[in-house]
N, C-alpha and C positions, 0 to 999 in steps of 0.2 A: 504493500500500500504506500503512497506516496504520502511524504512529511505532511500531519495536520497539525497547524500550528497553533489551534485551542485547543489539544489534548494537555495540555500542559498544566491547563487549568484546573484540570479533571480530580485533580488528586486533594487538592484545596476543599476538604466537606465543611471546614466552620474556620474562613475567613475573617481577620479582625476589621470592622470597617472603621477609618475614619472621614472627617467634613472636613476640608480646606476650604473655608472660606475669600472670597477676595477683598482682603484688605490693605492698605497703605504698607502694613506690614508683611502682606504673604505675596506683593506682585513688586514687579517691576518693568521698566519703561524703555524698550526700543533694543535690548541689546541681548548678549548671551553669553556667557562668562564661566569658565569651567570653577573658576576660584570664589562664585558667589554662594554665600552658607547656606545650606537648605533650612527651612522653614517648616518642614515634618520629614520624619523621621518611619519608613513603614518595613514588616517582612515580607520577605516573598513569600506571594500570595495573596498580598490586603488588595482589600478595595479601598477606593476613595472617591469618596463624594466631593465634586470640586468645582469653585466656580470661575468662570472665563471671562474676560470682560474685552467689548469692541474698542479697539483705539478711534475708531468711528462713530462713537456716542456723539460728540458733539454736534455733528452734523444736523440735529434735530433735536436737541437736547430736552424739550420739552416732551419728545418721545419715545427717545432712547436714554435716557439717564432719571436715575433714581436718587436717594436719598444717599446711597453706599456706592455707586459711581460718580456723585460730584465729590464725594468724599477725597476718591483717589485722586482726582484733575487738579484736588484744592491742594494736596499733601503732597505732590510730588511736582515741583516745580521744570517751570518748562525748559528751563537751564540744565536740566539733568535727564531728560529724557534723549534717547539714540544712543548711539546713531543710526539706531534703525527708527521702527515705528511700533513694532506691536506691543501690547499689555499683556506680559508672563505672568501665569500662577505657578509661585514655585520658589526653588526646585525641592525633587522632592528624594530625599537622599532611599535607595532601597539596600535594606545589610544583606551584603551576599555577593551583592554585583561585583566583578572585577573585570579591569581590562582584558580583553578577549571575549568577554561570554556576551550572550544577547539578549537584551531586554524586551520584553513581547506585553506589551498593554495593549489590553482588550478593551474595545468599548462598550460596555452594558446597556450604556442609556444616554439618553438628552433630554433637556424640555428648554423651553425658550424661558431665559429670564423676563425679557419685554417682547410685545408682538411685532415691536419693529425693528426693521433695519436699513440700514444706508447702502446702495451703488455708487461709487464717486466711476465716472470717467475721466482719468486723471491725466495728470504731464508726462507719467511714464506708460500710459497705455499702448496701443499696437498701433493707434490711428489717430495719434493726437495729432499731429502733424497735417492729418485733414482736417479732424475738425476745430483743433487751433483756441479751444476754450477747456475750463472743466465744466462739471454739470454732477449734482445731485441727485439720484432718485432715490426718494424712500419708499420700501415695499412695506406691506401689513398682512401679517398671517389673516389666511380667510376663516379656519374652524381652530381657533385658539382658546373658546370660551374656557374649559375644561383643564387647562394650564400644559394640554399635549401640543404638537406642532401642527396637526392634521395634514394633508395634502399637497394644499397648493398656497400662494403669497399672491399679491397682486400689489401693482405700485398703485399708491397715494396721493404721490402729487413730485414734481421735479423742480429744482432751482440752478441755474448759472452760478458756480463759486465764483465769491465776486471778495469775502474775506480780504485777501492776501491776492498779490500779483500771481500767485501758483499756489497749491496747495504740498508747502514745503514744511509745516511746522505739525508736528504730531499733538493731535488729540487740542485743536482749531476748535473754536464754536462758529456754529451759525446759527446767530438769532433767527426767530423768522422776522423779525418787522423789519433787517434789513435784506430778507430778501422772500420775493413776492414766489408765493408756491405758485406751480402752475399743473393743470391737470396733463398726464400722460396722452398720448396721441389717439388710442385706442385700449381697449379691455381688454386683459390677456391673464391667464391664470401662469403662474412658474410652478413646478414641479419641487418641493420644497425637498433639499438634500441636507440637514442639521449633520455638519462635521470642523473640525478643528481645522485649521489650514497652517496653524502654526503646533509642531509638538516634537520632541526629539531630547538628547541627552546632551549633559557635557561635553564638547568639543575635545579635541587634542590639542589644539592648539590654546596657549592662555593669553589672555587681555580680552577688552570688550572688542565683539565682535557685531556687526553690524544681526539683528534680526528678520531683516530683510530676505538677503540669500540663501536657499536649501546649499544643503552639504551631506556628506553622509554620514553627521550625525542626528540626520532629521531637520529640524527646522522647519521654513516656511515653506513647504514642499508642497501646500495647495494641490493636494487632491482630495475632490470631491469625496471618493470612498470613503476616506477617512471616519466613519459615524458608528451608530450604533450595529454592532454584528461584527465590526472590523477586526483584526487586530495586525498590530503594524510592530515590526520587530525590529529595534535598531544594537547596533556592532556599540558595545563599551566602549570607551576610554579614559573614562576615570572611576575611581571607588567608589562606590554606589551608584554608579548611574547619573543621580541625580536630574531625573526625569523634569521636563516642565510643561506646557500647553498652554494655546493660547490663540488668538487668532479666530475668533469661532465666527461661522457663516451658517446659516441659513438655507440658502443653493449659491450653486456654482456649476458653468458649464466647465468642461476643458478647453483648456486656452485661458479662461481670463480675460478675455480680449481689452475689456477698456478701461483696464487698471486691479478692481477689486470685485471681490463677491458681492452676496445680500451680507454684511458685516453685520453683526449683531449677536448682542449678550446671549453667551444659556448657560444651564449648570448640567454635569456630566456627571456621571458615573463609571467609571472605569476600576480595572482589576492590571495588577503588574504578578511577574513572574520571571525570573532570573534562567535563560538557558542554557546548557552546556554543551558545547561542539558543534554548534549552528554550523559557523563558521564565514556567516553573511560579513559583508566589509559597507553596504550601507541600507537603508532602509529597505525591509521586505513586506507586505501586506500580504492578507489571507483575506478575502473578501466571496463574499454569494460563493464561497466553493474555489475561488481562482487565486491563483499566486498572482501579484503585480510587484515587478521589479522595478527601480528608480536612477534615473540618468538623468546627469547637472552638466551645464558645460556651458560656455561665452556661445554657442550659436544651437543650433536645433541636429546640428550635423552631432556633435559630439555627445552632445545627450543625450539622445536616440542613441548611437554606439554602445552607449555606458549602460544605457537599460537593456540592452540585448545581451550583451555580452554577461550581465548578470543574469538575467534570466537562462543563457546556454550552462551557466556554473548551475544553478538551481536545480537545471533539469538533469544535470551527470550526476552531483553532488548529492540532492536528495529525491531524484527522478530516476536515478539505477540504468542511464540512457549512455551511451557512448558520443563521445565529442560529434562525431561522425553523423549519428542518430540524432541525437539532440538540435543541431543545425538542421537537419532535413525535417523535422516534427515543429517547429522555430517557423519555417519559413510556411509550414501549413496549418497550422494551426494557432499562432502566437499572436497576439493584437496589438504593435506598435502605437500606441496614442501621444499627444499632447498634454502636459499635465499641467503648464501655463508660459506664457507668454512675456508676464511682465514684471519680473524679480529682477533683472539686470542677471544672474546665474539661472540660465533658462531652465526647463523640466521635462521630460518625455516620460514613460511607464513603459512593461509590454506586459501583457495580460495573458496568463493560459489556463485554461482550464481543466484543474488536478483532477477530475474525474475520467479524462484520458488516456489516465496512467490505470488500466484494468488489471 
């Protein structure tokens, strides 16, 4: 049978859970740092109830931030945020982890913190250059009464970023009185996909490091998949792991195209577990049944490379397939995709699906 990577889980009957809440004290702003203290301490095994906060609140502040999200924008000054952009909860240290082994967090659960969220089309999108401005769309969950995510989203209303000459400074307000909502073109339902786009361990390399760019210690890898049913396994390299998350979306196609997701708060549930002799060197996922491997690179040529080339180790390594084998099964069966567009360290996947290993 080929590697299923939530057996691991299996063995875990009476889990400890804890709540990591998102506070001034348990997050931090725009960057990723192997030398930052963790903030819980858990075994392999625990669950943790955790909450994730949009660096994109402000955009509608009256509808994305709460009483414990203005808390965080008031307490951490804008002088100390980056140099990236997102809002980490974390980290979260796991006893056991050691350099070499793989860390594999499952995602149990989501529900939306607020029912809404922000699209910016921004300065780093794929087409700003056409269209030469930013722009605002907020969505609104359609069946959220019940505090689950339901279905679908639809946008609410859009605004020209008019703030700032660019939208360069993390976690921006926009009042509305200074900028006039305007209704969406037409009526369209989005298919609603609640997942992390930011999540990953400790770095090897030390100093702050921008949270921007995926790498293969995870990071801002913006795939969709990433939700509840996932579980996404990243290569150690530092003692404990020291897991974080963050980033949370709403949906998200592949690509990214015109800068960000539906960006918006939820609270998770998640389960970690420490493995031995993986042997993975950067992010692996297990999704609806299927492996997806991950490839980072300054253009789409070499990220694409990098996610194939892992997915052919995957398929000799825990596929039982010969080098030989493995490329010729690759080439007919294996689903090169997009995983975004617009990180400055681009993103590709390839997808197979392990129930063809009979």
């Amino acid at each position: 049978m080929p590697l299923d990577l939530s057996n691991s889980f299996s063995q875990f009957t009476q889990p400890t859970t804890h709540r990591l809440a998102a506070t001034p004290d348990t997050v931090y702003w725009g960057y990723i740092d192997r030398d930052q203290p963790p903030c819980l301490t858990v075994n392999d095994g625990d669950i943790i109830e955790i909450e994730a906060i949009t660096h994109h609140a402000g955009d509608a502040p009256d509808l994305l931030m709460d009483d414990g999200i203005r808390e965080i924008w008031k307490a951490i000054p804008e002088s100390t945020r980056g140099p990236g952009v997102h809002i980490l909860t974390g980290p979260i240290h796991v006893r056991g982890a050691e350099p070499g082994d793989t860390l594999a967090v499952r995602i149990l659960g989501m529900v939306p913190r607020l029912p809404y969220g922000s699209n910016l089309a921004a300065n780093w999108g794929l087409l700003y250059d056409k269209f030469d401005k930013e722009r605002v769309t907020i969505y609104g969950l359609d069946d959220s009464t019940d505090g689950s995510f339901g279905s679908t989203a639809s946008p609410s209303f859009a605004f020209d970023f008019t703030e700032r000459p660019i939208y360069d400074l993390p976690g921006v307000l926009s009042e509305e009185a200074n900028n006039p909502r305007q209704p969406f073109s037409r009526n369209v339902k989005v298919p609603v996909r609640p997942h992390f786009g930011v999540m990953g361990v400790a770095p090897q390399e030390s100093g702050r490091l921008s949270s921007i760019p995926p790498s293969v210690f995870g990071g801002n890898v913006d795939n969709w998949r990433l939700g509840p049913g996932a579980t996404m396994c990243y290569p150690v390299f530092a003692q404990g792991a020291n897991l974080f998350v963050g980033d949370p979306h709403f949906a998200q196609g592949d690509g990214e195209m015109c800068g960000t997701a539906i960006e918006a708060s939820l609270n998770a549930v998640i389960q970690v577990t420490v493995l031995k002799g993986i042997g993975n060197t950067s992010p692996i996922m297990q999704y609806d049944n299927r492996w997806l491997t991950h490839g980072f690179g300054a253009d789409l040529d070499a990220a694409m490379r990098m996610a194939a080339e892992q997915m052919l180790w995957m398929l000799q390594e825990h596929g039982g397939l010969s080098a030989d084998d493995a490329y010729s099964l690759a080439s007919v069966a294996v689903d090169l995709g997009i995983t975004q567009v617009v990180d400055g360290t681009l993103g590709c996947h390839a997808s197979f699906d392990r129930s063809i290993l009979i």
